[in-house]
C-alpha positions, 0 to 999 in steps of 0.5 A: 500500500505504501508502494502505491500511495507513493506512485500515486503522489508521483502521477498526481504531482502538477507538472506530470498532470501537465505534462500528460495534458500535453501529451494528450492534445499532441496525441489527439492531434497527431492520431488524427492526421492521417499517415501520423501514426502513434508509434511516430508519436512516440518516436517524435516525444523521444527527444523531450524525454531526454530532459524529463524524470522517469515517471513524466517521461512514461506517463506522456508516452502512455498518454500520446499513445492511449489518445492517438490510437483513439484519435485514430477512429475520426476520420476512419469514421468520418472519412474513410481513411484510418488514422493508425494502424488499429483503426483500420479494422472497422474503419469501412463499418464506422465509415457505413454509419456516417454515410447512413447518418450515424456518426455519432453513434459510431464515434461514441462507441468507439469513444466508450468501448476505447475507454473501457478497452484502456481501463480493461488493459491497465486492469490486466497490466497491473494485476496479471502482468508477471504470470501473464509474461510467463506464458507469452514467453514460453512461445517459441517460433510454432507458435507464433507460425500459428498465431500468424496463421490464424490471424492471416485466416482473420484477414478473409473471414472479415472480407466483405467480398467473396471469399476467393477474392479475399484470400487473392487480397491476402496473397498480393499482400503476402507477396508484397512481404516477400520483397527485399532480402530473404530472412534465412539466405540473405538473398534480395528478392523482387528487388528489381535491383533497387537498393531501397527496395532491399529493406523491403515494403515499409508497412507505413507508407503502404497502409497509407497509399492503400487507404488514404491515396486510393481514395483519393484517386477514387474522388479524382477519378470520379466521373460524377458529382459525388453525394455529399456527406452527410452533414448531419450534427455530431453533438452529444455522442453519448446519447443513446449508448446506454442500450448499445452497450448493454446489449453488445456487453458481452462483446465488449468483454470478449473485445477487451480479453481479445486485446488484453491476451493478444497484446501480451503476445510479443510482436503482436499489439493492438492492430492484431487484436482489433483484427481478431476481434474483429472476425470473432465478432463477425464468427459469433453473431448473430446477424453476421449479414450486416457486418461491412453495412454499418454495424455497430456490433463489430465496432464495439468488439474491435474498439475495445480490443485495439485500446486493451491491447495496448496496455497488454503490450507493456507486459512483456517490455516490463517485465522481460524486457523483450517489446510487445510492439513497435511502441513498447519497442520505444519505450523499452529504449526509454526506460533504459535511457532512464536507469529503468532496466526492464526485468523482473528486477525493476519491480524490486528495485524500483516498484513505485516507478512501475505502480506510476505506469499502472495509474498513469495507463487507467489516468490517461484512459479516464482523462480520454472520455473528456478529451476525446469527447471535445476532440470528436466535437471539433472534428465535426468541422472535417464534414463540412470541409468540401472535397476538393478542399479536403482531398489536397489536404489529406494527400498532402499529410500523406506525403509528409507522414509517407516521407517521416518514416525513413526520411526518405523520398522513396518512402512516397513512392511506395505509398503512391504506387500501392496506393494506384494498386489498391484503387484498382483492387477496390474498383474490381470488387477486391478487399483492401483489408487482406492485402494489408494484413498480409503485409504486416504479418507476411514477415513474422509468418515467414521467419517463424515457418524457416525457423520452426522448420529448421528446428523440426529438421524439416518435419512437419509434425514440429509444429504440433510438438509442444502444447500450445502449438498443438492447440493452436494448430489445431485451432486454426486448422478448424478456422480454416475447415469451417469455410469448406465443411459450410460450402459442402453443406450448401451444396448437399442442402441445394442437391436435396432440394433439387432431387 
């Protein structure tokens, strides 16, 4: 109790109660804007932790981070073009709610479920993070082959389109994490002799050019005035909610465990787990029909998953210092730069420093259900912005935010040139969301496939092994026979019906 009441004091000292209020418009701000990502926040925050004590310096990365990835669902749901990583998942839900009217709606229940994801998250952060660290350190390469496998299988079961058109999406992605240098022979691949190519495709320009670029080239290309959008009055966001909770509190429970299990998994984070959550919402309802219409079922699930998987992360960056996404990745640089050592050690030598993560993750996610309600109330004004205004605009963020991640110019032609592809992926009826799946998840599932495969010296039956491969395996191979096994029963119902 002492070690608490001591963090405690350290969180509500003023200065770090006003650096965290910066943080928090910084991260409203940067989350926003299409192509500045919260992991870019963080990197941009890195510089001014130089100069700050260890609990100020966490508590604003804490801080930008919970507020980007929310800020993130504007002008998905308002535009169409995420603004991280996470919010992609239901961007195309959110957006079929804004086109019926609906935006409040949708951006208040991302607002809530993003809230109760965040405090669900800190909840397993600070009560279940040393054993919830030994588990995830007990996956070796099987099992993280399947964790891909199974999100991969994620990617076409929440594809709207048909089902082969979802996984031809999914392997142009897989084949774009293919290009650069091979992970076991140290071979450039599909390189075409381009040296910047040899790094590969960054995952940042090309969700960029995917979603954001291709709809602008939708808006160019047009041929017809385009409806205009919906002007209706984004005012108390939170009328309403009451019933939409209460009958989505089971998805929002499964959402948040989702986030929470899937964020402590190293390497996963919370674009993943909103993907997963996703599809299992998708999986398990009722009305399975509406999903990709403007249900705000999926939202519920996946909203609250990508905020609960953000806490889950620090998990293993706290306890074993090994980086349970990008973000933890920086932050473990951080709390080394700080004196902060991660390891079980830290919470011996240091346990109210650790405790001040802990309150400065459910702060920020409480101070988030006011700054993201004045945040979504000055965002109505992007409505009212005409699209031959508003498309330069977004397209020029693009570039800057394309551009930022290297430095590099070639960083831009890649958004551009992916974004060219996914506008005529979209036109011939293709899902995006497979194609970028694939990308981010192409790398992780080939390294693990060439490593497991080295350590099973090319026996297959490596990869049911050990126990939780097993199950796993075993899991995702019944995700992938569901599909099959309903298509015969189709066609068994139809040959009956026929004869």
């Amino acid at each position: 109790m002492d070690i608490f009441l001591q963090a405690l004091f350290l969180i509500l000292d003023p200065y770090v109660l006003g650096v965290m209020f910066l943080a928090a418009l910084f991260g409203l701000f940067v989350g926003a804007i299409p192509g500045l990502t919260a992991t870019m926040a963080t990197a941009l925050l890195i510089p001014f932790t130089f100069f700050m004590d260890p609990v100020p310096a966490i508590a604003a990365i804490v801080t930008t981070v919970a507020m980007a990835i929310f800020a993130g669902d504007i002008p998905g749901a308002l535009l169409r073009i995420p603004g991280t990583p996470a919010s992609a998942a239901y961007c195309d839900e959110a957006f079929a709610m804004t086109q019926r009217g609906e935006a409040e709606k949708a951006l208040g229940t991302g607002l809530v479920c993003a809230v109760i994801g965040g405090v669900m998250g800190a909840i397993v952060l600070s009560v279940a993070a040393p054993s919830l660290a030994e588990f995830a350190i007990q996956f070796s390469s099987f099992e993280y082959f399947w964790l891909a496998c199974l999100g991969l299988s994620c990617a076409v079961v929440i594809s709207t389109s048909s089902t082969v058109k979802g996984f031809v999406s999914l392997l142009i992605g897989l084949f774009i994490a293919t290009i650069g240098i091979d992970v076991t022979a140290g071979y450039p691949r599909f390189n075409f002799g381009n040296v910047e190519l040899m790094a590969g495709v960054s995952f940042i320009p090309a969700m960029i050019g995917m979603f954001a670029v291709s709809e602008v080239l939708r808006y160019v290309a047009s041929t017809h005035t385009p409806l205009p959008m919906p002007q209706q009055k984004i005012g108390n966001v939170f009328r309403g909610l009451g019933p939409i909770l209460s009958r989505y509190k089971v998805n929002i429970a499964r959402g948040g465990a989702i986030g929470a299990i899937v964020g402590v998994l190293p390497g996963a984070g919370a674009d993943i787990a909103a993907w997963i959550a996703y599809a299992v919402s998708k999986k398990t309802s009722k009305q399975p029909e509406k999903f990709g219409t403007g249900h705000v079922e999926g939202l519920a699930d996946a909203g609250t998953a990508n905020n609960a998987g953000l806490a889950g992360a620090w998990v293993p960056a706290i306890v074993f210092g090994i980086p349970g996404d990008s973000i933890t990745a920086i932050v473990i640089g951080v709390l080394y730069m700080k004196g902060m050592n991660p390891g079980p050690t830290v919470f011996m030598n240091n346990p109210q420093l650790i405790y001040a993560v802990f309150i400065a993750f459910f702060v920020a996610n409480l101070a988030l259900l006011f700054l993201g309600f004045v945040a979504i109330r000055m965002s109505r004004q992007m409505l009212r912005i005409p699209r031959k205004i508003l498309m330069p605009i977004i397209l020029m963020f693009c570039i800057v935010g394309a551009f930022a991640i290297n430095n590099t110019v070639f960083g831009v032609t890649i958004m551009l040139v992916l974004g060219v592809l996914a506008y005529i992926m979209e036109e011939n009826g293709f899902p995006i969301a497979p194609a970028i799946l694939g990308i981010v998840l192409g790398g992780m599932l080939e390294h693990n496939f060439v490593s497991s495969m080295i350590k099973a010296d090319g026996d297959f039956l490596g990869f049911f092994s050990r126990p939780i491969a097993a199950t796993l395996g075993v899991f995702v191979i019944i995700v992938w026979l569901i599909p099959l096994i309903s298509l015969m029963r189709r066609r068994l119902r139809a040959a009956v019906s026929t004869a």
